[in-house]
N, C-alpha and C positions, 0 to 999 in steps of 0.2 A: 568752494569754488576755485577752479584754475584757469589757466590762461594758455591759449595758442598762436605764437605768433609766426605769419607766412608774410613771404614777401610779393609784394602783387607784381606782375608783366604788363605793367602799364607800354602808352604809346606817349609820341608827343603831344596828341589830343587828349589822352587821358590828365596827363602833368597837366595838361594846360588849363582843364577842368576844374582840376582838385587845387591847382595853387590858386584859382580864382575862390574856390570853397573856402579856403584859409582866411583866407581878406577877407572874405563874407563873416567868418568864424569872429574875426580880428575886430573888427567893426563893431560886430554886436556884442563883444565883450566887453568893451572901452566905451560904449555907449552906455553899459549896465554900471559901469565903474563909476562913469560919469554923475550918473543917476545918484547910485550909493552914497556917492561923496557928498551931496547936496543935501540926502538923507539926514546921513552922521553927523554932520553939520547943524543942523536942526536941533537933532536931538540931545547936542550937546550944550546947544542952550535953552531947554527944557527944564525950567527949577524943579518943576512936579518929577519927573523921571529919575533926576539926580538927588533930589532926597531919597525918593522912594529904593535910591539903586543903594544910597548908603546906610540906611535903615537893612536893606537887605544884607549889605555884606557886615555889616556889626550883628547878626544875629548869627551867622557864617564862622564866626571869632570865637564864638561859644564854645564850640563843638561839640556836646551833644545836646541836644535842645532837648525841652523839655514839650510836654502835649500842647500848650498854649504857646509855645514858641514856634513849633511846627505850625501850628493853625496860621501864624502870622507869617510867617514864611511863605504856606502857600499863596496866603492874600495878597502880600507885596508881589511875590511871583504873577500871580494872576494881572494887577492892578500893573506892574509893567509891561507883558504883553499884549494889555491892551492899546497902550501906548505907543507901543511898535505898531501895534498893525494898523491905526490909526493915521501911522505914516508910511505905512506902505512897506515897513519892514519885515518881510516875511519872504520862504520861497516860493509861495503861491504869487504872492504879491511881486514879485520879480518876474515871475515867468509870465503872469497877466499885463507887464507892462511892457516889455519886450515885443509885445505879440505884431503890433503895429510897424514899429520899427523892418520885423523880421517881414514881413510881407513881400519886400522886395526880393529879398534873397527867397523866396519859396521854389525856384527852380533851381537853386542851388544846396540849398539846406532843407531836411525833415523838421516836423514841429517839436519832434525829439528830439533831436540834434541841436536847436535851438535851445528848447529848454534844458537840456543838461547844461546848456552852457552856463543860463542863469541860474541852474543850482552850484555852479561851482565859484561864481560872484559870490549867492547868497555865502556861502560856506569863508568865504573870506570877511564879510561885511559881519557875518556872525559871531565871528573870531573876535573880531574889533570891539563887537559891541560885550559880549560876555565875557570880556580882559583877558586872554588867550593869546592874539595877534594884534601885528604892528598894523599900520595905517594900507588899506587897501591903492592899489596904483595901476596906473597905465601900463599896457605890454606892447612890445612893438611888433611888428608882425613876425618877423624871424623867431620869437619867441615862443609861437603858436607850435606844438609840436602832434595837437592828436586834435579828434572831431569824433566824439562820443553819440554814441546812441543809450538807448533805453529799453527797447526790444530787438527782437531778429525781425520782427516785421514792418519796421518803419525806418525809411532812411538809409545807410549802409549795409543789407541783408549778405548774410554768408551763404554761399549756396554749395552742397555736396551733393553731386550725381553719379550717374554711370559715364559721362562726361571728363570729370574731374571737380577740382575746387577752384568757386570762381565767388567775386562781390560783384554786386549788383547796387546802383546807387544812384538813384533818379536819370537814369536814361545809359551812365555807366554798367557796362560788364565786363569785367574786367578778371581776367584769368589769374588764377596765384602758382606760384614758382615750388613747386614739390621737391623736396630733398630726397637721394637716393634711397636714405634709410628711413621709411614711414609711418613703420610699426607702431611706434609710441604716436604720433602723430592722429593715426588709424582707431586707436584704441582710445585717445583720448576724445575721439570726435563721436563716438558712440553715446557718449554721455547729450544732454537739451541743451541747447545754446542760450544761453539767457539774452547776450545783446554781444555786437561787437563796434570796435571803434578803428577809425584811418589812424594812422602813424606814418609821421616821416620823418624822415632822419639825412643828416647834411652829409656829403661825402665829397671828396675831392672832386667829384664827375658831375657832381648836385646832388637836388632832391631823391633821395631811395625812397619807397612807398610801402608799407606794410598791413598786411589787417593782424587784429587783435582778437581772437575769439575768447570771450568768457563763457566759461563751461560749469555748471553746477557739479558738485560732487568732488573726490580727491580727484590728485592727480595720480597716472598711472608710473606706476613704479618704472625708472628708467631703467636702474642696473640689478644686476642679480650679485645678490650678496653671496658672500662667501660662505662656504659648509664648515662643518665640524672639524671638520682635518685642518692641522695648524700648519702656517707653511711663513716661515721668516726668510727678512729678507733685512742683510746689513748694509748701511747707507752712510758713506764717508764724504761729510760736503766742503769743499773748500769754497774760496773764495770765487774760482773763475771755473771750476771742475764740482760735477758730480761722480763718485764711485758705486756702484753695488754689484752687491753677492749673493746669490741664491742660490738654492738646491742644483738649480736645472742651467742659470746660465749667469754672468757678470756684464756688468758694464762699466764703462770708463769715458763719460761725454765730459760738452764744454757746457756750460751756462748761456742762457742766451747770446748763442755763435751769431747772431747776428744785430748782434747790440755796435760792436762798433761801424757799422754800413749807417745803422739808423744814427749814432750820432754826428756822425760826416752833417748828415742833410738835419740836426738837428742844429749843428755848430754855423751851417750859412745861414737858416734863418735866422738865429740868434745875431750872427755881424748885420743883416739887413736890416732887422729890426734895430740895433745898437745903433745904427747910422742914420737911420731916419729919425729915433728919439735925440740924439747929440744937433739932426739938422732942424728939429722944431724946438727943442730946448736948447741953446745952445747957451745958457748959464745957469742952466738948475739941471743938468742933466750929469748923473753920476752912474759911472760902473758897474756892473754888477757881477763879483765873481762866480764863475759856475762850477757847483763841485761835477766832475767825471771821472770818482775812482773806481776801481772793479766792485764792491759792495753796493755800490748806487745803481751803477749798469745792470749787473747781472740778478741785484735780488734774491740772494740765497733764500733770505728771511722768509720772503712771499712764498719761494717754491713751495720749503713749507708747512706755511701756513696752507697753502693751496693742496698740498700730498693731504697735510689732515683731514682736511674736507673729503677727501673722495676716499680717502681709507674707511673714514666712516660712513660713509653712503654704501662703501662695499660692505660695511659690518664688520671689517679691522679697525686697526689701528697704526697710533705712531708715536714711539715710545723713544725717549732721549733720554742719552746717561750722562752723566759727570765726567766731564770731557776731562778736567783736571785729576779724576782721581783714575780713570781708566787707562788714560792717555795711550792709545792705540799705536800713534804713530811712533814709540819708544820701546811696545813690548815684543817678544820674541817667544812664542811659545815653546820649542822645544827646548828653552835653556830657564822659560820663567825669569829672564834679567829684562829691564828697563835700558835701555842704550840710546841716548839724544843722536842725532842726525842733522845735517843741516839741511839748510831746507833746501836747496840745489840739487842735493840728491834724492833722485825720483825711483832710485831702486836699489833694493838693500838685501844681501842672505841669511835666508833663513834658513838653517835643517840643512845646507849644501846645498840650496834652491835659490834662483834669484829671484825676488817678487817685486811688483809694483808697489809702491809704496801705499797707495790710495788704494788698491781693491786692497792688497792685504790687510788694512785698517780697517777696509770693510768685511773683510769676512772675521776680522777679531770679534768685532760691533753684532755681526750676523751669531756669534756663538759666544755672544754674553753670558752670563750666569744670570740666577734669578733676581737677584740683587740690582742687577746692570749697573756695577760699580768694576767687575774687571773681567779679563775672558775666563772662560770654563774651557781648562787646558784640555780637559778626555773631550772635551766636544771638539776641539780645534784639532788636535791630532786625529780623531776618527776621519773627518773631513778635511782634511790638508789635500790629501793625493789627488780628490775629487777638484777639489780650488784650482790647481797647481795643472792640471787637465784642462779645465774653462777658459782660464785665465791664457794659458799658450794660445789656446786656437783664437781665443779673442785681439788679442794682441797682433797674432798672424795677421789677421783679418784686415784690422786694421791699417797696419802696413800699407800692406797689401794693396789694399782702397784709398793712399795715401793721404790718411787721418792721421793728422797730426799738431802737437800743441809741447813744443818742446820743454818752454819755460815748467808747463807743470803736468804734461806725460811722459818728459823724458825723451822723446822722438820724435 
């Protein structure tokens, strides 16, 4: 089974529908909580239940029972669920006592949409009782984030026409918001809709609204992997700069370029926030330093971790050397010496060529040896002319475009 999520084109009639649905949702779950807890409570003073639970789990202790140990196991098994059900602990038994309650909301909720709600109580209350999970609790309504069904034919129905794609939902229809690229979208809706569920999600503007389709079968393949022809690419990351080198072209960006805009407006909330805790506390309230150095901002790590992921979706990879024993930014292929540099200096000559320091580190990186402990000099000389070509026009370019990041591209 997979999942398609589309975002709906609700109205203010519609929000004003479905935030009403929510509360409906919110109600009846805190109702079943209600319930639960009054349950658990019973049965936790149950002598008969709680021997029989400890008898159970001392045979549990064993581990592997023997024929006459299993017999008793299922017996105690059996002899507590009858126990449960005799209080009503069960998901049948949840969703049959719900039913009265939910009556009111029936123009607002399916008998589906209902009862998943109390499977998803019972699923907690279960947790509780078969030592799994913590004690079940109230949710507040803001916490309600989706309104599940159970089939495509009761309740929030997904509909695909010659029309387009729209939900439908006891008197709602409600048109969904297509993305320019469909294809995969297209392809995955071919497959039988088992059921779908609302979703909303908080945003600076409010409520977003989304449907959920569940779809039997895999999901369809989003990217097309890569062929048999091997094509590298060398990747020099700093702290605040990405570098790479490829056959066909170079690059030389910044790290999320717009990390310091976003901490501006992270830094005033933080004083507004400080200020209102120093005016309600005003003698247990203590400081709190914030780190903000380029490693925190920019996230080389994540980047990545995040290249990994989709290298292998394309069916590559991402292969890292020994930075200490390669050390790129010291070597010089056509002399094969090591020469330290400081780090101010953003460009250094090679061969009677001047290079960037960061693509040249990446093209050392791009024409490793098999080892990937240092470069493979006949590879880097074959490819130097080729680099030394990319590299001008790309640097033009930039200019040019007035890209620029002096501390670590030099201009």
């Amino acid at each position: 089974m997979h999942t398609v999520r589309l975002l709906l084109d609700t109205t203010k009639y519609d929000e004003y529908i479905i935030n009403r649905r929510f509360h409906a949702v919110s109600h009846i779950h805190n109702v079943l909580v209600k319930h639960a807890m009054k349950l658990l409570k019973k049965l936790s003073f149950d002598t008969k239940y709680q021997n029989l639970r400890q008898q159970y789990g001392a045979l549990l202790k064993k581990g592997e029972l023997s024929e006459s140990d299993e017999e008793a196991r299922k017996q105690l098994s059996a002899s507590m669920r009858e126990i449960l059900n005799s209080y009503g602990l069960s998901e049948f038994a949840f969703q049959a006592y719900i039913k009265v309650c939910a009556r009111q909301f029936k123009k607002l909720l399916s008998s589906q949409q209902v009862q998943k709600e109390a499977t998803r109580v019972w699923k907690g209350a279960a947790a509780v009782i078969y030592g799994d999970g913590k004690e079940i609790s109230f949710k507040k309504f803001g916490e309600f984030s989706t309104i599940c069904g159970k089939t495509n034919t009761n309740g929030a129905k997904f509909i695909k026409d010659e029309t387009g794609m729209s939900v439908r939902w006891l008197g709602l229809n409600i048109k969904c918001v297509l993305p320019k690229e469909r294809a995969y979208i297209d392809e995955s809706l071919d497959n039988k809709i088992s059921y779908c569920e609302i979703e909303r999600k908080m945003f600076p503007n409010g409520w977003h609204y989304y449907v959920i389709v569940y779809l039997k079968g895999d999901a369809p393949h989003k990217l097309n992997k890569v062929g048999s022809a091997e094509s590298t690419t060398g990747l020099d990351m700093g702290v605040s700069t990405i570098a790479a080198v490829s056959d066909k072209s170079v690059m030389l960006a910044e790290l999320a370029p717009k990390c310091s805009e976003y901490n501006k407006r992270i830094s005033k909330i933080l004083v507004s926030m400080d200020a209102s805790r120093r005016a309600m506390n005003p003698n247990k309230f203590c400081r709190k330093k914030r780190f903000g150095r380029s490693m925190n901002n920019r996230a080389p790590a994540l980047f990545l971790t995040l290249l990994s992921e989709k290298a292998a979706a394309y069916g590559g990879g991402v292969y890292k050397v020994d930075t200490k024993a390669f050390k790129a930014s010291q070597f010089d292929h056509t002399t094969g010496e090591y020469t330290k540099h400081k780090l101010s200096e953003r460009e250094k000559e090679v061969g009677g060529h001047v290079v960037q320091r960061d693509l040249y580190s990446a093209f050392l990186l791009k024409n490793a040896n098999n080892t990937l402990d240092k470069p493979d000099v006949d590879k880097c000389k074959y490819e130097f002319d080729n680099f030394l070509r990319l590299q001008d026009k790309t640097l033009a370019s930039m200019k040019a475009n007035g890209i620029s990041m002096k501390q670590c591209f030099g201009f």
